[in-house]
FIBA-822581 format. One record per residue: residue in three letters; x, y, z of N, C-alpha, C, O in turn. Coordinates in steps of 0.05 Angstrom, whole numbers, plus 5000, padded with zeros to 4 digits. Each point is the difference from the previous one (the first is absolute). Example, Ala and Ser with C-alpha at 12.3 -4.5 7.8 and 13.67 -1.06 7.14 Angstrom:
! residues 2
ALA526448865156498250245000501850245000502150005013 SER497250214973501650245001498550225014501050225004 
END
This chain:
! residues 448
UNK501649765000498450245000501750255000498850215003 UNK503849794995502550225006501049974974500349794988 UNK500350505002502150024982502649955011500549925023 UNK501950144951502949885004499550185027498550195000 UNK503049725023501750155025502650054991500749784992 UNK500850335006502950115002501549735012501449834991 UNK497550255036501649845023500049804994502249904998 UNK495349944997499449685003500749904959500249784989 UNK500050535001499749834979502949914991500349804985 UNK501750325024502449875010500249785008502349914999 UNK495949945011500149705008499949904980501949864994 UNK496050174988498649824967502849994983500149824984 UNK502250375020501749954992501949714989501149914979 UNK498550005050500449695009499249744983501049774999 UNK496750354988499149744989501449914981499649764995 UNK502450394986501849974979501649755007499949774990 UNK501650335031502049815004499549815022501649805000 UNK496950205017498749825022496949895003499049935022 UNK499650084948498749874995500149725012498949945022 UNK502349914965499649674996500849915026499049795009 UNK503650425013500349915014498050015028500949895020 UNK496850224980498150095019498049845002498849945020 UNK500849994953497749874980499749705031501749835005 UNK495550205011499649735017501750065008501249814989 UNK500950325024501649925027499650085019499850245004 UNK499749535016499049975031500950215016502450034996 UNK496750135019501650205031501250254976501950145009 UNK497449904969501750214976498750135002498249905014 UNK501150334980498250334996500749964976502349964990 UNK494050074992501550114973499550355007499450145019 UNK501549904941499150334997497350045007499550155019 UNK498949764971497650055007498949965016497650074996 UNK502949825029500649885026499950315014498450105015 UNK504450004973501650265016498250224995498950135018 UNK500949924955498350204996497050025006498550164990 UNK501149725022497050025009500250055038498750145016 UNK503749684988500349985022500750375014499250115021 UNK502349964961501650325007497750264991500450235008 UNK497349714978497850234999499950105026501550205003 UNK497549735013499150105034502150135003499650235005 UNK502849714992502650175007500450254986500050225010 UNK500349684960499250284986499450175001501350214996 UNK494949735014498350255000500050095033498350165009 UNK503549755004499750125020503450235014500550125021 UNK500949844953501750185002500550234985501150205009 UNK497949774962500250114976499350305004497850085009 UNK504750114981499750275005497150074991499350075023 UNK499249964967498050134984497950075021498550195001 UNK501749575016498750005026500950205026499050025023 UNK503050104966500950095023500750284989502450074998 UNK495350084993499350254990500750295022500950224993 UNK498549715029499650285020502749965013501350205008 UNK499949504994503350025005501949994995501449825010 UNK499650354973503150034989502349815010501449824990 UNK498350285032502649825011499849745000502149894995 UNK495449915011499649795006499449854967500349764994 UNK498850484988499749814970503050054982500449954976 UNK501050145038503150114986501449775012501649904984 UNK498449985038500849765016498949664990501349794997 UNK495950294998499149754983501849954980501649814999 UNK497950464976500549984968503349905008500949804988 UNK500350305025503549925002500149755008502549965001 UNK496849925004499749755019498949804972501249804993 UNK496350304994499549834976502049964987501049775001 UNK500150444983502250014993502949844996501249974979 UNK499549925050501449825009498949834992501049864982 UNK496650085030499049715009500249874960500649774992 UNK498650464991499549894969503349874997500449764996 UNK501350435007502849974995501449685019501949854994 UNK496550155026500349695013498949864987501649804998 UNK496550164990498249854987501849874972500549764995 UNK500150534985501149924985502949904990501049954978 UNK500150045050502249875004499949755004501849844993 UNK495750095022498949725005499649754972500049765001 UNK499750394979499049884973501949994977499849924977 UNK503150235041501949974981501249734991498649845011 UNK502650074979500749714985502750075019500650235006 UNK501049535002502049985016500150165024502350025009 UNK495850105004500450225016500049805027497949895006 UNK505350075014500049805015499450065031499349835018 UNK501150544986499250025019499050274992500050094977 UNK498950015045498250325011501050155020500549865021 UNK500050344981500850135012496850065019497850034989 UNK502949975043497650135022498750154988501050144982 UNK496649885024499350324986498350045028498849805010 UNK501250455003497650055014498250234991500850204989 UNK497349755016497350174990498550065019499649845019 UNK499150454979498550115016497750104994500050224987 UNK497349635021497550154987498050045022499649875021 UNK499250374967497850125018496749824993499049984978 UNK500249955040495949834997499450085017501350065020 UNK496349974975497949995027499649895012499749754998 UNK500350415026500349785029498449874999497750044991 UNK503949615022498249824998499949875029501250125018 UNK497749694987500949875031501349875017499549865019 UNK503150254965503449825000500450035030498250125013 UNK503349804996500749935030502050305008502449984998 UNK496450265010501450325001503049915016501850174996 UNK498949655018502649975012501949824987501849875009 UNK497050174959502649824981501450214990498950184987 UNK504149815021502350154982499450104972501050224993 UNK498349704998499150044963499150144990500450094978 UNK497249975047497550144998500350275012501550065018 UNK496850104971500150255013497650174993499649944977 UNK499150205029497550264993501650234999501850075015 UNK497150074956501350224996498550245005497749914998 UNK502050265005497850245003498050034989497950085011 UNK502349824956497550004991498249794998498449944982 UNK502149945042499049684998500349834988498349835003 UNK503850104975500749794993502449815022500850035022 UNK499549774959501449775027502450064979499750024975 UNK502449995036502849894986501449775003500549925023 UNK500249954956501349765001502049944985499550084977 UNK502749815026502349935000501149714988499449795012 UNK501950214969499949674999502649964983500450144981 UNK501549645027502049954973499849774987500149795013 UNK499650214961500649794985502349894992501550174992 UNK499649515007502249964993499849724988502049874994 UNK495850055002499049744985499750014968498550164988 UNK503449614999498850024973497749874990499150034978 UNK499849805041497149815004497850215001499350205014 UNK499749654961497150234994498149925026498450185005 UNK501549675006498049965019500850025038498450005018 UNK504350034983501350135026499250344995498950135017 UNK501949974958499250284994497650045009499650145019 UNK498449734967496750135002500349965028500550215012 UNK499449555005498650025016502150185025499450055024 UNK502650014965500850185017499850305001501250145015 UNK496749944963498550324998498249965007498650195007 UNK500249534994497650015016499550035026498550155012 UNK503149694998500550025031500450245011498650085019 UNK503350054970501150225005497950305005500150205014 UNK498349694969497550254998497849785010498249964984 UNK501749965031498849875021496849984977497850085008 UNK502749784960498449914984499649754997502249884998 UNK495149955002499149784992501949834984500050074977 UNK501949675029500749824980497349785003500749815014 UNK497550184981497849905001500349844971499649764995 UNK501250494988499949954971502149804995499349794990 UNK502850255016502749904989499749675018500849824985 UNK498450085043499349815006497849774984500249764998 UNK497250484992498849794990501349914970499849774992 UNK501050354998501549984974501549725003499649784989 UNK502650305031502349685006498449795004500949784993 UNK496750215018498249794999498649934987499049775001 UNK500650434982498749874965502649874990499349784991 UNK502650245008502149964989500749765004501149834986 UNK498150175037500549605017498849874980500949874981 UNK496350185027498049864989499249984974498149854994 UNK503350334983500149964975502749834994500249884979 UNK502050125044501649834996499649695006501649824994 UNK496850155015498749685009498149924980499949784989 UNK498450425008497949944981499650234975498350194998 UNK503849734985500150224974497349984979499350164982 UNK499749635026497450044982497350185016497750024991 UNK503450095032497650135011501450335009501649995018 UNK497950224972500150305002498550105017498149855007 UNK502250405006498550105011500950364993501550084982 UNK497550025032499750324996498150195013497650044997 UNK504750085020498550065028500150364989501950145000 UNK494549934989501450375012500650225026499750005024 UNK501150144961501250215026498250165009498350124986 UNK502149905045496550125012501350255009501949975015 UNK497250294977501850225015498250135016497649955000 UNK503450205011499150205021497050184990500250054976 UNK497750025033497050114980502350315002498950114981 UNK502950075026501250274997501950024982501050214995 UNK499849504989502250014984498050104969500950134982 UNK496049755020498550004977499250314998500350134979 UNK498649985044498750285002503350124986499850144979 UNK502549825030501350244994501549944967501350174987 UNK498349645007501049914972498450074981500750124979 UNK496649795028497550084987499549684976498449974981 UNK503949835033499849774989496849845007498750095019 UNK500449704967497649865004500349925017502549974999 UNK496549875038499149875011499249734989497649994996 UNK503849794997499349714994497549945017497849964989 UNK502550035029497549855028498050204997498249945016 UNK501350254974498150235003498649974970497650044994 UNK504249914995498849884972498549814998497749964991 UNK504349865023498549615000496950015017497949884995 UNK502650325028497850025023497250074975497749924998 UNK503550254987497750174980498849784974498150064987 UNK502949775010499849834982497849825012498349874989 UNK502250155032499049665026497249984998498749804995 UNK500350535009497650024992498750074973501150084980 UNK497049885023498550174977500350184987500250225010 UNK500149754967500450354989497550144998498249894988 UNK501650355023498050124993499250144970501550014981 UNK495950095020500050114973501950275004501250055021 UNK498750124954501050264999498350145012500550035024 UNK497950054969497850245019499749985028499350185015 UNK501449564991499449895037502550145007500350155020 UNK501449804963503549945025499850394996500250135021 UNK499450014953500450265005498050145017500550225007 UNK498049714997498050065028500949985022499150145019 UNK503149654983499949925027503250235008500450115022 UNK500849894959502650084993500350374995501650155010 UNK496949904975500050254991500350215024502050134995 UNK496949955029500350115016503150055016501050215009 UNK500049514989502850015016502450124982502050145006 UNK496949724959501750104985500450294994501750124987 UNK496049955025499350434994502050095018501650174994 UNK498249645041501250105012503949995003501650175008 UNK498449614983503250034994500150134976502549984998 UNK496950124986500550074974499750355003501050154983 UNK497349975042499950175010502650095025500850235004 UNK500049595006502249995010503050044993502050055013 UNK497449904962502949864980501150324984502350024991 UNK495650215008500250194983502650185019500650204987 UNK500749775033501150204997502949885003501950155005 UNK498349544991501549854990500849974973502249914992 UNK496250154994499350044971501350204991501449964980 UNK498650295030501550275001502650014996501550094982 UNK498649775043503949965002500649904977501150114982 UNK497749555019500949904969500750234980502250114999 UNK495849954986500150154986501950294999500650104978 UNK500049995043502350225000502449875004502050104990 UNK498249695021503349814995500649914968502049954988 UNK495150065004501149764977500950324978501849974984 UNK497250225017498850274987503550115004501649994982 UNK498950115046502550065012502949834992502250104996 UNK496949625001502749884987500350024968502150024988 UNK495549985001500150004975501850264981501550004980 UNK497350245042501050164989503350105004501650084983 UNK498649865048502649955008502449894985502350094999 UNK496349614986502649824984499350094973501850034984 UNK496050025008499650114968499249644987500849844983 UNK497650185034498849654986497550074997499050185014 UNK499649644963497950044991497049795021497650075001 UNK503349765008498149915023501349815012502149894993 UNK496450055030501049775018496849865006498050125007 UNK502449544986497249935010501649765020502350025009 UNK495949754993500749775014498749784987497750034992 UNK503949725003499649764999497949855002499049864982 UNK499950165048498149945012498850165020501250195010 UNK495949735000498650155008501749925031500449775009 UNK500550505004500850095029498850175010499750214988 UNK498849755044499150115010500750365004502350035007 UNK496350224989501050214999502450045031501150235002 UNK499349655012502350035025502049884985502050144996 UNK498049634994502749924989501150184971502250084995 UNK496149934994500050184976501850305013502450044997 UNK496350075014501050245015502949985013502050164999 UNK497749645013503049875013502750014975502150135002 UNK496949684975501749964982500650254983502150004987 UNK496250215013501250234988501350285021501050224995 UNK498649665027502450235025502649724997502350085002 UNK497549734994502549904996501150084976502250095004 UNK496949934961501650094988500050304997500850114979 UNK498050085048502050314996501949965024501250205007 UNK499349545008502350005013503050004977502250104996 UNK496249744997501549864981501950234972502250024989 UNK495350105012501750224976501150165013501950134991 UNK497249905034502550235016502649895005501950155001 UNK498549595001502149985005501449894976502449985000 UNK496149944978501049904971500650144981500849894979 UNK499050505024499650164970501549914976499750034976 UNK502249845040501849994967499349784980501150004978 UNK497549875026499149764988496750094983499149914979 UNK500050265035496450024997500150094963498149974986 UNK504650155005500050094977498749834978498450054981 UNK503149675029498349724973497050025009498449894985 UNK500750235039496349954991498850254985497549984996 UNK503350174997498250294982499349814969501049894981 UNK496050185035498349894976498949825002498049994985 UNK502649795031499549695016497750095001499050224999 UNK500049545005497049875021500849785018501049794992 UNK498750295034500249855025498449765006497650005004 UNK503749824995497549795012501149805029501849834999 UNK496850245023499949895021499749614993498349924986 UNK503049985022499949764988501349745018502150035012 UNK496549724987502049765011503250054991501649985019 UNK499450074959503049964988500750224994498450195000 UNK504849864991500650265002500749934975500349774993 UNK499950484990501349924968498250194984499350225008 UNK499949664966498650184978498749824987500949794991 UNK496350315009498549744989500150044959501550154988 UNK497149735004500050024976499050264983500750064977 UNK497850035036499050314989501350185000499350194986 UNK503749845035502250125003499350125029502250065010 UNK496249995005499550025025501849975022500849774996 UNK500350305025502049945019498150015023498850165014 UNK501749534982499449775032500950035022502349935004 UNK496150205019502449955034498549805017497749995009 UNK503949904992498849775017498850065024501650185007 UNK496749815012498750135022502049795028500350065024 UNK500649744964501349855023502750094992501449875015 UNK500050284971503350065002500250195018498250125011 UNK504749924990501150225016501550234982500949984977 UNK499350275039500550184986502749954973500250134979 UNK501749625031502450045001499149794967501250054979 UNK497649815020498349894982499350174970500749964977 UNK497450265037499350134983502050264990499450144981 UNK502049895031503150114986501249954984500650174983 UNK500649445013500749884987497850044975501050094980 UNK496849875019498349934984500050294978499749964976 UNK500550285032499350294985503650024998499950144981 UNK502349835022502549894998499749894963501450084981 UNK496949775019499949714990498450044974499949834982 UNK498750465019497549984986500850144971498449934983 UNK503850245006500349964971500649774990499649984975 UNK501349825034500249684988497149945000498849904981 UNK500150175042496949874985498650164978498449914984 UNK502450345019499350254967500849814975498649934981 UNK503550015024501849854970498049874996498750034980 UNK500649755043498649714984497150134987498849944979 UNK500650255040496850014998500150104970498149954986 UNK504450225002500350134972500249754974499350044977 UNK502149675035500149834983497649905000499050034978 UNK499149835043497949974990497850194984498449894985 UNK501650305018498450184979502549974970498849944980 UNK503150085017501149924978499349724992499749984975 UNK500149805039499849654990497050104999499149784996 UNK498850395004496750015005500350194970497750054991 UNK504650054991499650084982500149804979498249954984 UNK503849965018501649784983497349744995499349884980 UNK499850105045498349674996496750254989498349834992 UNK500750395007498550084989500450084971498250014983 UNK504650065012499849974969499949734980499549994976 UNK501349775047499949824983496949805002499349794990 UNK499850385026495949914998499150204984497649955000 UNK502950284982499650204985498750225014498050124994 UNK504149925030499850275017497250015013498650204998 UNK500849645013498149875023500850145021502550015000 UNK496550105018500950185034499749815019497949955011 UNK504649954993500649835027498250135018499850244996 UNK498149645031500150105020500050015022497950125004 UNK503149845018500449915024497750105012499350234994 UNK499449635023498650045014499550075034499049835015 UNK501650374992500350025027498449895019500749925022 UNK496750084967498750035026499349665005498949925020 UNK501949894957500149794995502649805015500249765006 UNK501250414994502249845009502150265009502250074990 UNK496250055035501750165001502449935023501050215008 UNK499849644999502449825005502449895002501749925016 UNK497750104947502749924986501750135006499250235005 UNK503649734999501950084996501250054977499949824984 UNK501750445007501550044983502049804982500350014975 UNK500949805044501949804992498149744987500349904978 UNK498050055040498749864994498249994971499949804987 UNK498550455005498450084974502850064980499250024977 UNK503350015024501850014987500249654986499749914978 UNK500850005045500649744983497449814989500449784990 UNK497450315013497249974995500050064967499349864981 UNK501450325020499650284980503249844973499849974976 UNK501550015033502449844984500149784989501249954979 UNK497249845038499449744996498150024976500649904978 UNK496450265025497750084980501750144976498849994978 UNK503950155020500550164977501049774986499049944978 UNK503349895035501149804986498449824988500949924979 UNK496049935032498849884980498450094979499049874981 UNK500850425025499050084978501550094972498950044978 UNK504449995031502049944981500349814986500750014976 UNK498949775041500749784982497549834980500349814984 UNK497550335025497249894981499750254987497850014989 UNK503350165009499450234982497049934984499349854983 UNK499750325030496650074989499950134978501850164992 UNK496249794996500450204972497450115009497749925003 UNK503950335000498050195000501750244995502150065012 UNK496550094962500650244994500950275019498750075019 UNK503950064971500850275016497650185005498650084982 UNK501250005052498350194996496949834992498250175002 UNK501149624992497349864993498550075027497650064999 UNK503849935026498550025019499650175019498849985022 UNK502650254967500550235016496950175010498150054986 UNK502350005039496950065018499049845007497950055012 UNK502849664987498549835018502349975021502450064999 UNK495849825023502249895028499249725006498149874993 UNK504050075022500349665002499550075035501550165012 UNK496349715001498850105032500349805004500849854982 UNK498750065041499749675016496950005011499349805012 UNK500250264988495850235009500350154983501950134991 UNK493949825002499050194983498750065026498449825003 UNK501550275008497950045028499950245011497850075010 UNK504250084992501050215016497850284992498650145015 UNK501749874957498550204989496950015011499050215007 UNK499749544993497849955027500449945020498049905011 UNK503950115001500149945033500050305002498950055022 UNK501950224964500650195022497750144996499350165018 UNK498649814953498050064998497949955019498550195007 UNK501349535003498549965021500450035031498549965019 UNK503750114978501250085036499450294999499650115022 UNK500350084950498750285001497249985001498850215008 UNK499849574986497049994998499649975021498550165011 UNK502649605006499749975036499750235015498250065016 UNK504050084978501750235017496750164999498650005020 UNK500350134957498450114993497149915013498950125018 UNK500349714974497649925009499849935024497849975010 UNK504749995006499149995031501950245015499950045024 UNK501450094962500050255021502649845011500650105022 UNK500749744972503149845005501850285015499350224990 UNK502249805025502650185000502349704986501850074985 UNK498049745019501549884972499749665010499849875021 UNK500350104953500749784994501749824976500450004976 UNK500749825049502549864985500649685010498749925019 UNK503449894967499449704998503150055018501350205000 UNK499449495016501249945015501549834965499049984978 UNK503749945035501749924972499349704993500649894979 UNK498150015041500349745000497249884979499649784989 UNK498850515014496649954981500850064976501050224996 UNK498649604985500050004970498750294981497850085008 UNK503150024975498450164981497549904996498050135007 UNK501949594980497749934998498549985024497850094997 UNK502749815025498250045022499650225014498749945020 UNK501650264980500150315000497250154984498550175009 UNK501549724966498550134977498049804998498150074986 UNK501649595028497349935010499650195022498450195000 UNK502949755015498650165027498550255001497950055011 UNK504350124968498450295000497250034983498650195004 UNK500749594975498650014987496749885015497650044995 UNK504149795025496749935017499650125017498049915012 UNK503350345002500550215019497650204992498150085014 UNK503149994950498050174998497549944991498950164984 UNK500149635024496749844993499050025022497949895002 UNK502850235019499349955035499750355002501050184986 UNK497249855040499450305006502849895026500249765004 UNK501250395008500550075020501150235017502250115003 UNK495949935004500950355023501749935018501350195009 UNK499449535001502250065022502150074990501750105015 UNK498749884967504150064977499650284995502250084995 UNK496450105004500050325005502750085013500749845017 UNK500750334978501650065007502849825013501550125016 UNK498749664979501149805006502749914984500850094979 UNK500049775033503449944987499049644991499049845016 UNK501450124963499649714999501749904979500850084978 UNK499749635041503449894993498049744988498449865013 UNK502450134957499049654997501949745003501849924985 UNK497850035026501649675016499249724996499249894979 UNK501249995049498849724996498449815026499749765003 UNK499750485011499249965021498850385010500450214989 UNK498049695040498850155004500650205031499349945023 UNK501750234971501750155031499750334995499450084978 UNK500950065038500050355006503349975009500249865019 UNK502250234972502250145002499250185020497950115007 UNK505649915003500450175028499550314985499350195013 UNK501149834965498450434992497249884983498850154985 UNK500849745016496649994995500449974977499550204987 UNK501549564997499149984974498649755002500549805014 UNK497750254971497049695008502449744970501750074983 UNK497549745021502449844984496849795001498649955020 UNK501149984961497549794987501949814970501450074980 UNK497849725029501049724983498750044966497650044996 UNK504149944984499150124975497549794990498450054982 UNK501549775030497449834997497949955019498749795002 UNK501050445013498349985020497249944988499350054977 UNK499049835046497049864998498150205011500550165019 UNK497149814967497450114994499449965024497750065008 
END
């Protein structure tokens, strides 16, 4: 349910060369073992969180820092020993034992903790940041014991998910699994029932949310103009606190980065699982990296100009030889891709179209476009007809709902009277919930 992590995604590293050796071995941690196991740790140190304290998220981020540089020392080929490392990070106090050395409360109420690593064993490591931040190996135990027991009995799997905290979901603005499943258990109601029953609470958070809304909007307004970029959106839908959060982290970030901000004039920002440039030419920041991350990355970013210039050059070349047909990528379809990735997408499709050379005349096809959806041109028609006929403040589809199920939806939406969507935010989904700012979210096939 997490995009790449920085931190953890440094583990996945591993699989290259310690694949086969992990593969079923008894009392072993795999990668995926680790990285699931180290989330809780993550999100409970990670500067971004630690907005109102300088000192204590300047102590985190340095500390990440190391801990990556430990990490990737860990995955080196011949690397026979490690040097100590100790690390120091700030969490929220938790109910650690106050008369352990390690531990300490700092003024602003966080706990400080202390810890050295000197293990090249992926699984002495985890469980010794776990301990250390007095976090659940709950995870990494039941794991070694799947591990038994797929080692005794390899014809039988299992697959246990991860149950987090209900404060990790409010502040991520991630789905609730059990809140979902609980919603499934029963009945679905019709549409008109659930917005009856719903509509009132959603007025009132959604009435609540406006002067949250504000801020958004003068951060996003304020940076834009600041770096000379043309917009910044997000990936996925984040609750307006994290949203807000992630853009006072990047004017930390340009205050202390100016020399770099030069490669974004002109950019579009996208808040995102991965850091990089997706295929539309867009610059990706990952919402789980660290500053030191996204340095490297705008460092980094006329090499991704180059590529993004070759694929519009290979998007010439393979359209003159369809008779000047308009390649077109589709954003909102796959807005995802990566740059590297639609490159070699995009290279693979030129080369077979080189080598079956089509006959088709120069120029025979110039003004048409080659789309992946004919849909779009009615999807936005009918999300203006929605918007319109119920008095919408907006509406829009979660990434995971199809075009085509979007443009059913909206089409049996508007066969229905409904006054509760008056002035309302409505998110089409796949299930039925009110968001923490009041956007009402209804399943794109909801029942009569």
């Amino acid at each position: 349910m997490f995009g790449a992590v920085r931190l953890l995604g440094l583990l996945g590293r591993f699989r290259a060369g310690r694949a086969s050796q992990q593969a079923c071995r008894t009392g072993t941690l795999s990668v995926n073992d680790a990285v699931n196991a180290l989330r809780p740790f993550y999100f409970a140190v990670h500067p971004d969180f630690f907005g109102q304290f300088p000192r204590e998220r300047e102590v985190n981020e340095n500390s990440l820092k190391r801990l990556n540089s430990y990490l990737e020392c860990m995955q080196r080929p011949g690397q026979k020993a490690l040097q100590p490392t100790q690390l120091t990070f700030y969490i929220r106090d938790t109910n650690s034992d106050p008369n352990s050395p390690q531990h300490g409360v700092s003024t602003s109420g966080f706990q400080a903790v202390t810890f050295t690593l000197q293990s090249k064993d992926l699984l002495t490591t985890v469980l010794k940041i776990l301990r250390s931040c007095n976090l659940s190996t709950e995870q990494v135990q039941h794991a070694l014991a799947d591990k038994d027991r797929e080692h005794q009995n390899e014809t039988v799997t299992f697959s246990r998910p991860i149950r987090w905290d209900k404060s990790f979901y409010s502040f991520t603005g991630y789905r609730d699994p059990e809140e979902e499943l609980d919603s499934t258990v029963h009945m679905e109601p019709a549409l008109g029932v659930w917005l009856q029953r719903n509509q009132a609470s959603a007025s009132e958070r959604l009435t609540a949310s406006i002067p949250l809304r504000a801020e958004l909007h003068r951060l996003k307004t304020e940076l834009c103009q600041r770096l000379e970029i043309n917009d910044i959106r997000w990936q996925r839908y984040w609750g307006l606190a994290h949203r807000c959060s992630q853009l006072h982290s990047l004017t930390r970030f340009a205050k202390q980065n100016s020399p770099v901000l030069h490669h974004l004039k002109g950019s579009t920002l996208i808040f995102a699982d991965n850091s990089g440039m997706n295929a539309a030419g867009h610059v990706m920041l990952g919402t789980a990296d660290v500053h030191h991350h996204w340095r490297k990355l705008l460092e980094r970013l006329p090499i991704y100009c180059d590529l993004h210039s070759n694929v519009s050059l290979l998007k010439e070349r393979t359209s003159y030889l369809l008779g000047d047909v308009e390649l077109i990528y589709d954003e909102d379809l796959q807005p995802v891709t990566m740059l590297e990735d639609y490159y070699r997408m995009l290279k693979i499709f030129h080369q077979n179209v080189a080598v079956t050379q089509p006959l088709f005349h120069p120029r025979s096809l110039k003004g048409l476009q080659i789309i992946l959806e004919t849909l779009e041109v009615e999807q936005q028609k009918l999300i203006s007809d929605c918007t319109e006929r119920f008095g919408l403040e907006r509406v829009y589809k979660e990434p995971s709902v199809s075009r085509q199920q979007m443009v059913e939806c909206c089409r049996r939406l508007l066969e229905k009277h409904l006054s509760e969507l008056h002035g309302m935010r409505l998110c089409i989904s796949h299930f039925y919930s009110v968001l923490q700012d009041g956007d009402l979210c209804v399943p794109w096939d909801w029942k009569l």
